[in-house]
NURO-142656 format. One record per residue (C-alpha): residue number from 1; residue in one letter; chain; x, y, z. Coordinates in Angstrom, 1 decimal, always signed. Each point is the difference from the previous one (the first is absolute). Layout:
+-----+--------+--------+--------+--------+--------+
| num | residu | chaine |   east |  north |     up |
+-----+--------+--------+--------+--------+--------+
| NUM |      A |      A |      X |      Y |      Z |
...
+-----+--------+--------+--------+--------+--------+
! end
This chain:
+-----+--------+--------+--------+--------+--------+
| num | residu | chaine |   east |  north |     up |
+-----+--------+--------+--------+--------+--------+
|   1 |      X |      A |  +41.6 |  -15.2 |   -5.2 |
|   2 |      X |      A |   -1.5 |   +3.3 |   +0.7 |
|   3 |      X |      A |   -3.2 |   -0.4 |   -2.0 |
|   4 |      X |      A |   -0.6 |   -3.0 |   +2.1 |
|   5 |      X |      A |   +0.0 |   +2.5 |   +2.8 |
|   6 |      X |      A |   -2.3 |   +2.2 |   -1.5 |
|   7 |      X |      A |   -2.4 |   -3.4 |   -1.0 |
|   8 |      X |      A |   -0.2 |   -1.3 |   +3.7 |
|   9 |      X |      A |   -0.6 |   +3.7 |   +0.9 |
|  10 |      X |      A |   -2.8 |   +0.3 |   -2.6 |
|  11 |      X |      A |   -1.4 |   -3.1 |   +1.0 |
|  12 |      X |      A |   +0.0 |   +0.8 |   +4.2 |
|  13 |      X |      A |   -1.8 |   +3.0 |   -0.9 |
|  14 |      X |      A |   -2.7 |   -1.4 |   -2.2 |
|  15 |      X |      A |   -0.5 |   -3.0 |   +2.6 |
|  16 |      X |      A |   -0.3 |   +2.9 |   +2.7 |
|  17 |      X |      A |   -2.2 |   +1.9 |   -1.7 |
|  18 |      X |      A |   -2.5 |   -3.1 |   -0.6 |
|  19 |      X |      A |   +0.1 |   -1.4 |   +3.2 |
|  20 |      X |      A |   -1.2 |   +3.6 |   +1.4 |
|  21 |      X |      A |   -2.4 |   +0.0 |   -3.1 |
|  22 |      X |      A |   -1.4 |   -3.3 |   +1.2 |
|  23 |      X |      A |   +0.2 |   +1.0 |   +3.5 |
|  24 |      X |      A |   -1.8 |   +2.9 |   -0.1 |
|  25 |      X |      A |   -3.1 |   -1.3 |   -2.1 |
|  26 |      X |      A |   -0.3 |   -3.1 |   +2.8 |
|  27 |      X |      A |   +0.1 |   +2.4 |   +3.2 |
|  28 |      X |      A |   -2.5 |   +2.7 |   -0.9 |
|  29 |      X |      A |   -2.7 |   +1.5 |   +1.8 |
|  30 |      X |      A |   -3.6 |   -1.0 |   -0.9 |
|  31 |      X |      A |   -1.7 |   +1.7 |   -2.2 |
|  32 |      X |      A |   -3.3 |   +2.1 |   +1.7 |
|  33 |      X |      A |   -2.9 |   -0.3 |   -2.3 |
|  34 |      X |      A |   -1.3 |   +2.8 |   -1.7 |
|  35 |      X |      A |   -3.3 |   +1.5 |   +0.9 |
|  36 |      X |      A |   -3.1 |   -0.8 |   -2.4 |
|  37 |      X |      A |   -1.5 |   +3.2 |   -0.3 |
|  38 |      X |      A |   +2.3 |   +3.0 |   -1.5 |
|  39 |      X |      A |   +0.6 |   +2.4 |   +3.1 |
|  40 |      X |      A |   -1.0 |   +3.5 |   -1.1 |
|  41 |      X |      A |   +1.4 |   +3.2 |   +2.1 |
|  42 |      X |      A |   -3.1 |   +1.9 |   +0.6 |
|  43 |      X |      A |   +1.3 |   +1.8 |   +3.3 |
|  44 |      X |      A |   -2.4 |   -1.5 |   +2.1 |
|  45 |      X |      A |   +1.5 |   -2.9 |   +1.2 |
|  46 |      X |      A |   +0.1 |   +1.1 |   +3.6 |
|  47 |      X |      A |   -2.9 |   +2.5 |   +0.4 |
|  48 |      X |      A |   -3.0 |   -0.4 |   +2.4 |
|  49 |      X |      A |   -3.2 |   -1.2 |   -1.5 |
|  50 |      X |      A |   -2.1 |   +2.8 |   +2.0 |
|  51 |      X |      A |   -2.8 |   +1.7 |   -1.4 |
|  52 |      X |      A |   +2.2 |   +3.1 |   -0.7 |
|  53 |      X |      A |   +3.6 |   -1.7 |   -0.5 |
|  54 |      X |      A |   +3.1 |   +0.7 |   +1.6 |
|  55 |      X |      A |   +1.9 |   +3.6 |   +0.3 |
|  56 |      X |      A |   +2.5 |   -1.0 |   -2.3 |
|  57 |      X |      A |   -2.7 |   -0.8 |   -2.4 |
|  58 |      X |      A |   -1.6 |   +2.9 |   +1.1 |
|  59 |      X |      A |   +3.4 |   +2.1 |   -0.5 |
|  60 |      X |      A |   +0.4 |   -1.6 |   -3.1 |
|  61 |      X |      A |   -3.0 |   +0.8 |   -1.7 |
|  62 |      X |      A |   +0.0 |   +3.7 |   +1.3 |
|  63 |      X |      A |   +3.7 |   +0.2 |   -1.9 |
|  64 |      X |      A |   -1.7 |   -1.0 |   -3.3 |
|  65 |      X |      A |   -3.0 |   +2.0 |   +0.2 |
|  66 |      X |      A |   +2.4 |   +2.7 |   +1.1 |
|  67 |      X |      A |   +2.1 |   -0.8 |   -3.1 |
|  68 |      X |      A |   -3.2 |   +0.5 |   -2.5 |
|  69 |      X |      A |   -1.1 |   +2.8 |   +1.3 |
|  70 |      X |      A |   +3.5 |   +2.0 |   -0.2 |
|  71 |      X |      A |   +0.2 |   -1.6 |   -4.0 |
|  72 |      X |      A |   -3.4 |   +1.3 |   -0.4 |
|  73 |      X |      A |   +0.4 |   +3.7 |   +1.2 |
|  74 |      X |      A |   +3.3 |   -0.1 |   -2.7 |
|  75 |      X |      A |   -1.6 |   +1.4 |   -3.1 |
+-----+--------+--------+--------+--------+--------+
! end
């Protein structure tokens, strides 16, 4: 009589776990379409398309420069 018990309980959890299977692939959220082109993070995304660029471009490229000369004066 007891491995009855265990059976139904088997079987009520495997039922379970298919219904919420089933329910879950029916109810999701639309998919959003990928982009065509590959997005490439080149750090100007948001920067100002003035003759001389923005100050955090500006800031930026002082940092770099700043960078190469300090690695340069190391001998």
């Amino acid at each position: 009589m007891t491995w009855y018990v265990g059976l139904g309980v088997f079987a009520v959890v495997a039922i379970g776990l298919v219904v919420a299977v089933l329910y879950r692939r029916r109810h999701r959220p639309p998919t959003v379409k990928r982009t065509a082109h590959p997005r490439r993070n080149t750090g100007t995304e948001h920067a100002s398309q003035t003759r001389h660029g923005s100050r955090e471009r500006r800031e930026r490229k002082r940092r770099r420069a700043h960078g190469r000369q300090v690695r340069r004066k190391r001998h």
